[in-house]
LOKENU-384771 format. One record per residue: residue in one letter; z, y, x of N, C-alpha, C in turn. Coordinates in steps of 0.02 Angstrom, whole numbers, padded with zeros to 5 digits, always signed. Example, Ala and Ser with C-alpha at 12.3 -4.5 7.8 and 13.67 -1.06 7.14 Angstrom:
<sites>
A+00390-00284+00660+00390-00225+00615+00390-00165+00660;S+00354-00112+00642+00357-00053+00684+00394+00002+00645;
</sites>
This chain:
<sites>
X-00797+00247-00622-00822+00310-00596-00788+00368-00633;X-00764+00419-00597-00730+00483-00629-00780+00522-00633;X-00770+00552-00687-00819+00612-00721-00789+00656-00769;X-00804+00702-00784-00748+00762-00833-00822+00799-00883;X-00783+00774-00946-00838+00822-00992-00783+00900-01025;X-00843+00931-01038-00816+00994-01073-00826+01005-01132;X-00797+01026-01178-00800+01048-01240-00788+01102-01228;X-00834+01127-01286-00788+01228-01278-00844+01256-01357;X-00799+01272-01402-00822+01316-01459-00834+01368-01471;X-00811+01414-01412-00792+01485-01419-00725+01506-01423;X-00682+01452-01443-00624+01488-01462-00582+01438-01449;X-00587+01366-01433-00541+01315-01394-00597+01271-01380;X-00560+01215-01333-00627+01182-01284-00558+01151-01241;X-00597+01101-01212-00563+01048-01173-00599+01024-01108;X-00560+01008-01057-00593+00946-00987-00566+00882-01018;X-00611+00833-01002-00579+00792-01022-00607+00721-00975;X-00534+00702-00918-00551+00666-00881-00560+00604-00881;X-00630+00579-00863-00633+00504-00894-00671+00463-00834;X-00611+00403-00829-00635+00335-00774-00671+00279-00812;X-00729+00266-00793-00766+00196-00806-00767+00226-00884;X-00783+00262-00913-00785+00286-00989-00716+00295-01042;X-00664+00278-00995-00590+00268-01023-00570+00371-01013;X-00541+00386-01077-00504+00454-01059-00432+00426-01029;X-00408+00469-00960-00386+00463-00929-00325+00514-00920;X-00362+00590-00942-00341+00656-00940-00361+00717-00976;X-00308+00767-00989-00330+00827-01046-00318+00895-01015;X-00351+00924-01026-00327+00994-01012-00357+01043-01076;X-00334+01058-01104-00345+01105-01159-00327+01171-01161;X-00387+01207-01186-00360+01281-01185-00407+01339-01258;X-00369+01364-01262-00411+01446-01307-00440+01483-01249;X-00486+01530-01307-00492+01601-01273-00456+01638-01309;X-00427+01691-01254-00396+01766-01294-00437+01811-01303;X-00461+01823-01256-00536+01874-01282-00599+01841-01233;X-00640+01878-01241-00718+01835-01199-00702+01830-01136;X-00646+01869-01078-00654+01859-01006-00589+01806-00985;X-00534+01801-01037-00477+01772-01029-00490+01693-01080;X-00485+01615-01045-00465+01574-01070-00377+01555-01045;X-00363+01528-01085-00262+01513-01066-00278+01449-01098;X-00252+01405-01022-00229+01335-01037-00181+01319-01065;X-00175+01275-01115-00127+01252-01176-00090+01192-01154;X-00140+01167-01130-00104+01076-01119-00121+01042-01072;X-00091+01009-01022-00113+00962-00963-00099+00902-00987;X-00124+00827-00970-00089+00774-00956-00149+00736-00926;X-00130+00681-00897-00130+00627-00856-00089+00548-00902;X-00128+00515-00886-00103+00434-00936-00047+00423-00867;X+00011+00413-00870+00057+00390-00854+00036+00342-00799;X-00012+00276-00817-00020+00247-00765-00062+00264-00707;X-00096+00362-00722-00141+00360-00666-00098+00442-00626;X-00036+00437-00668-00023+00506-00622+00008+00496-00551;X+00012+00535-00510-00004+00525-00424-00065+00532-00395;X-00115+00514-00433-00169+00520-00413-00221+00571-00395;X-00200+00636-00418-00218+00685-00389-00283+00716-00464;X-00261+00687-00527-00317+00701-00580-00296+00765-00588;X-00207+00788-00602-00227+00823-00641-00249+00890-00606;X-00258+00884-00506-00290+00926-00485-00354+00942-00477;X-00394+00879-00514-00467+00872-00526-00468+00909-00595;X-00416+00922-00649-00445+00957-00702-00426+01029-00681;X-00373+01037-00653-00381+01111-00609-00447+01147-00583;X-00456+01105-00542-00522+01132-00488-00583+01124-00551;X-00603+01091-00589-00624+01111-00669-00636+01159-00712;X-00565+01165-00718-00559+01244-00742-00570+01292-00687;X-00558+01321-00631-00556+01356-00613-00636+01380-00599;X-00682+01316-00592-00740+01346-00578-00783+01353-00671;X-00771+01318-00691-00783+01346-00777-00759+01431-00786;X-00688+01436-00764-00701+01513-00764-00761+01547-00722;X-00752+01539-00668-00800+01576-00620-00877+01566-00651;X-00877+01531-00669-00958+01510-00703-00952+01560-00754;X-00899+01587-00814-00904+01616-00867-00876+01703-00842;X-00881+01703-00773-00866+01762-00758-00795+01799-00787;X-00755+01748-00783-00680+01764-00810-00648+01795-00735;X-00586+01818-00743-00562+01850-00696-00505+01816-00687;X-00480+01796-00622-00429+01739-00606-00353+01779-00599;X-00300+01750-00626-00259+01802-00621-00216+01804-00557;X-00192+01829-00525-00150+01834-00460-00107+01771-00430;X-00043+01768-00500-00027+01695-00494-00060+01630-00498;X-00125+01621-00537-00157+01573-00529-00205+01556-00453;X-00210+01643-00433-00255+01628-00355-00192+01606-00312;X-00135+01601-00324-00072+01603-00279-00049+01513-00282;X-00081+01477-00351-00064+01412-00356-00120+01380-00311;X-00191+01404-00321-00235+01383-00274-00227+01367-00245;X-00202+01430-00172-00202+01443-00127-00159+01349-00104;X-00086+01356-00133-00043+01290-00115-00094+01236-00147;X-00114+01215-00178-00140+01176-00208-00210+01158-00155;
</sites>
């Protein structure tokens, strides 16, 4: 079963995608100030990329912002959009 936990300290924090309890996938990021987080790091385990995870830690983040009332930046509403 896929499921994604979050970490978040205030000042870095992670998704972290996990099948049947196995981590699977990372997405890591800071905050720059309280309305801006910036993603640091993506990956996917080699044997599960194709699979469409690391657009499950996308859609992740994007509503973790919206939940923290962050403001989405232009190019990122523009990756959406294709995505």
């Amino acid at each position: 079963m896929l499921s994604i936990q979050t970490t978040d300290d205030g000042k870095t924090g992670a998704f972290k995608l996990l099948i049947d309890n196995e981590e699977v996938g990372i997405m890591e990021f800071h905050w720059e100030n309280p309305d801006v987080f910036v993603i640091t790091h993506t990956e996917v385990s080699p044997e599960h990329k194709g699979e469409g995870l690391g657009k499950e830690l996308l859609a992740t983040a994007v509503d973790y912002a919206r939940q923290k009332v962050c403001r989405l930046p232009e190019a990122l509403k523009t990756v959406l959009e294709v995505v």
